[in-house]
N, C-alpha and C positions, 0 to 999 in steps of 0.2 A: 504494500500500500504506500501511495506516492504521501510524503509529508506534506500538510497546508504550507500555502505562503505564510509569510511575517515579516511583515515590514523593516525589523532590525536585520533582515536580508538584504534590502535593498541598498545598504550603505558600500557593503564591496561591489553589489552585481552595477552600482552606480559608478563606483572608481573603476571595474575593469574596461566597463563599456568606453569611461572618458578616455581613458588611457588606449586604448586601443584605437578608437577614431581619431585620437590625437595625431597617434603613429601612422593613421591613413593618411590624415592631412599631411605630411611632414613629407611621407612619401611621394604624396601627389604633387605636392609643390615641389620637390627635387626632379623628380620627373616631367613635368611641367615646362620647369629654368632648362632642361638639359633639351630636351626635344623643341622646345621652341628657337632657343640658340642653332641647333642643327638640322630646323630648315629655313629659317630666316635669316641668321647668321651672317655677317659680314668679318672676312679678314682685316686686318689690321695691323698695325707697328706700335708698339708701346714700348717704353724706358724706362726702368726700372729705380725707384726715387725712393725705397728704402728697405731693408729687410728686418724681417721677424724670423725668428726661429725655425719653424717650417711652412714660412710663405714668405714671398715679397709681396710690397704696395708697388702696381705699374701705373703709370700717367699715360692715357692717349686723348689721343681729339675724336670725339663723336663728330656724325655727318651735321649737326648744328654748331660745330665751330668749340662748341666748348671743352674744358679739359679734364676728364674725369680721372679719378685716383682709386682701385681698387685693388684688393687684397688676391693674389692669386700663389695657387700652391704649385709642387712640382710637374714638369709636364709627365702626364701618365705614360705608365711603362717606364719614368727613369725619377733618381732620387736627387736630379739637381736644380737645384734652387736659382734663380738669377744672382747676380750679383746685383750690388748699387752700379749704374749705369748702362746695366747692358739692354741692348734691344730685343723683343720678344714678339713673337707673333698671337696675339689674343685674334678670339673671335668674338666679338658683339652684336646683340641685336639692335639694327639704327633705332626702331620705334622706340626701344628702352635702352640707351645707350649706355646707362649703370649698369646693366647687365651684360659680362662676359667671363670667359673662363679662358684659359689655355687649350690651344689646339693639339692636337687633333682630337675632337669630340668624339665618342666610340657612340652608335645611336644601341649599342647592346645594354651601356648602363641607364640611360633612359629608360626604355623598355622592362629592365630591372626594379628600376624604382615605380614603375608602373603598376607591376606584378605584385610587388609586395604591398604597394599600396591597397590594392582590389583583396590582398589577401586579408589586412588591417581592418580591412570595412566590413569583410565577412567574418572574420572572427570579434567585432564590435556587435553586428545582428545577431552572431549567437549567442555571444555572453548573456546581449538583451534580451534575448528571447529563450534563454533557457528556463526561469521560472515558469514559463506558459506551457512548456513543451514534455512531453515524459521523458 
């Protein structure tokens, strides 16, 4: 015989569901930045204006003239870091010109953070719907 519900139930089945759609969001937004990057995408040259530990800040010019400053980490597949000064090839999207990463974009980890997102969201429905369900 299945137990009644009791609402001092509902305190974790509430944190797994959040946590779990959290992790869908997070996914879907990484997923999201990487696939829109790699098919709207524009190459570019940027300068590398300061280093952090495991990333540098590169400065380029967006297609509106102005000069944006972000954080990018090593290019995939290899563990090297830019120096201060050196130039680098970022890819940006012009409509959002804050957003870019290092090239070569792989569209498999996209795709990746896609999958696990859809996985996030179904396992957030089940949590929520397991007091309903035998």
């Amino acid at each position: 015989m299945r137990k009644p519900f009791e609402y001092q139930d509902l305190i974790p089945l509430t944190i797994g569901t959040a946590v779990t759609l959290l992790a869908s969001f997070v996914f879907f937004s990484f997923a999201a930045n990487i696939l829109i990057l790699r098919f709207r995408g524009v190459l570019g040259m940027a300068e590398c204006v300061a280093q952090r530990p495991y990333s540098s800040v590169v400065r380029y010019q967006g297609p509106d003239g102005v000069f944006y400053e972000r954080a990018v980490g090593a290019k995939p597949k290899s563990s090297i870091i830019p120096s201060f000064g050196d130039q680098v090839e970022i890819l940006y999207d012009p409509k959002k010109p804050g957003r870019c990463s290092r090239t070569p974009l792989v569209m498999g980890k996209g795709v990746f953070f896609a999958l696990m997102g859809g996985i996030s969201l179904a396992a957030a429905v089940s949590v929520a719907a397991s007091p309903f369900t035998g």
